[in-house]
N, C-alpha and C positions, 0 to 999 in steps of 0.2 A: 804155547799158551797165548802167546800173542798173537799170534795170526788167528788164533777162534774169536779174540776179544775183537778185530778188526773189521773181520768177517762178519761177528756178529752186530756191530756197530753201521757197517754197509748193511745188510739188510733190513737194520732198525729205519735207517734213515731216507731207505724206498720205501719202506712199508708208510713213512709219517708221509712221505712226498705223495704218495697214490692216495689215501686215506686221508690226510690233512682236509683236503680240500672238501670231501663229503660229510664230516661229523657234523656237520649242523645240521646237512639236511638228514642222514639219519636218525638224527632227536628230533626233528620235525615227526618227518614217517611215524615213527616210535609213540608221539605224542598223539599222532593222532591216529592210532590205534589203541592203545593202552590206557590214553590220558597221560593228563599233565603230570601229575602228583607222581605215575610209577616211571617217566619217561629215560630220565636221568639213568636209574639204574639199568632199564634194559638196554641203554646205546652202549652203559660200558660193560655190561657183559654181553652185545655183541661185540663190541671190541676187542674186547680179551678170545671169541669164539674166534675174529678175523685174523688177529694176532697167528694164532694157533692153524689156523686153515690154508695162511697166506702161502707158503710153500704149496698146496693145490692149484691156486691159482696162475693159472696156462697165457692168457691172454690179454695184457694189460690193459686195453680198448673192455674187458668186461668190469673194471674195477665198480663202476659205480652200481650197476644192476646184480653185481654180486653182495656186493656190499648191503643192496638192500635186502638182499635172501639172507641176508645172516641176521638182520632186523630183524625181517617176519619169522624167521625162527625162534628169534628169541621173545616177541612179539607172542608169537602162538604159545612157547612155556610158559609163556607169563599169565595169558589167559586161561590155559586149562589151571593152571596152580593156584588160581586166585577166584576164577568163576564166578567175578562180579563184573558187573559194568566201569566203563572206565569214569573216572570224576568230570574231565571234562575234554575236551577231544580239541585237536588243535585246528580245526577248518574255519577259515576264518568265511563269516557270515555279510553279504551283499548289505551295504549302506542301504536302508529304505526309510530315510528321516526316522527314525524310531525317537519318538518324541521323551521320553523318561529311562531310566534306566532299568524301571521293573518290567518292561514289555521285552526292552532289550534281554534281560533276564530269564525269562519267561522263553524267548524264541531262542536262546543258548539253549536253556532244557529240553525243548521239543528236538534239536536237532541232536545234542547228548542222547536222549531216551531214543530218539530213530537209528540212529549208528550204533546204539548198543544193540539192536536189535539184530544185526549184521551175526553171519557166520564168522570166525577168525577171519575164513579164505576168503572173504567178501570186502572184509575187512582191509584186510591187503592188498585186495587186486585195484578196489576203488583208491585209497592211497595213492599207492605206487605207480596208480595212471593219473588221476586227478589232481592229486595234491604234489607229487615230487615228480608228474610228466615221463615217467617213463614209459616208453613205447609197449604195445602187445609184446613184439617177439622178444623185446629185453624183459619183460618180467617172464615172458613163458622160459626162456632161455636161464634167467637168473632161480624161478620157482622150478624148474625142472616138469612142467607138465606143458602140456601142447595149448598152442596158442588159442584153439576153440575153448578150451577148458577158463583161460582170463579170460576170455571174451563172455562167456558164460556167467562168470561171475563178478566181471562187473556191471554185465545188464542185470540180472539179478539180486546185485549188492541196488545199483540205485531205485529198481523197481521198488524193491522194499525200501527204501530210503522214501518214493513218494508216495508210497503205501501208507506208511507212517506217519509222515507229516499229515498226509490228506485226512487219517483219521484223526490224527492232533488238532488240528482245525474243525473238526465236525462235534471237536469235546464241548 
């Protein structure tokens, strides 16, 4: 009984060492796909999903772009089960003197209403390249689809992203 308490204590204690280091930025991820408001919950049940997965896991050098596929998974549960837009998305928005705080305001919403306009997968792929810098082949490798397939959608995620804005601006 001791040697499984030990065992299981040495695995706990790689698993905190490889994952410690990424739980921010998968509540980042998280946040800005889901919003702020659901963020928290989805990084800890992906946690609890990595937890449970980590014995899968072959290659230490994939910890962080795995890590974030178990985000977008739980990312994507959270959207079909909720099928509302997120509250407010975590992209932080370029200084342009914005002189009050209702213009400031006002251009948080347009960029909230443009990303919600996003597919999940659109959702994810501009993330996970843009906002948390992961490379094409670590998310095609981490989402398990081919690397034309990100590519796709994140010209497609931003296309609509200036699609949107451009008609936000002509409001």
């Amino acid at each position: 009984m001791a040697h499984r308490r030990a065992d299981a204590a040495e695995v706990a204690a790689t698993f905190e060492a490889l994952v410690g280091p990424w739980v921010n930025e998968m509540y980042r991820a998280a946040a800005a796909i889901v919003g702020e408001v659901d963020a928290r919950d989805v990084t800890q049940d992906a946690l609890v999903d990595a937890w449970r997965g980590f014995g899968g896991l072959r290659d230490r050098e994939w910890t962080r772009p795995w890590l974030h596929a178990v985000v977008a998974n739980r990312c994507r549960k959270h959207l079909r089960s909720k099928r509302s837009r997120p509250q407010l998305i975590a992209i932080e928005l370029p200084e342009r003197g914005v002189s009050d705080g209702s213009e400031m305001l006002a251009e948080r919403d347009r960029l909230d209403r443009a990303f919600a306009s996003l597919s999940a997968d659109q959702r994810i792929a501009v993330v996970l390249h843009h906002v948390i810098d992961l490379s094409v082949p670590q998310i095609a490798g981490a989402l398990s689809v081919p690397e034309g397939t990100v590519k796709s959608r994140i010209h497609s995620g931003l296309a609509r992203l200036r699609s949107a804005l451009e008609l936000g601006d002509k409001r």
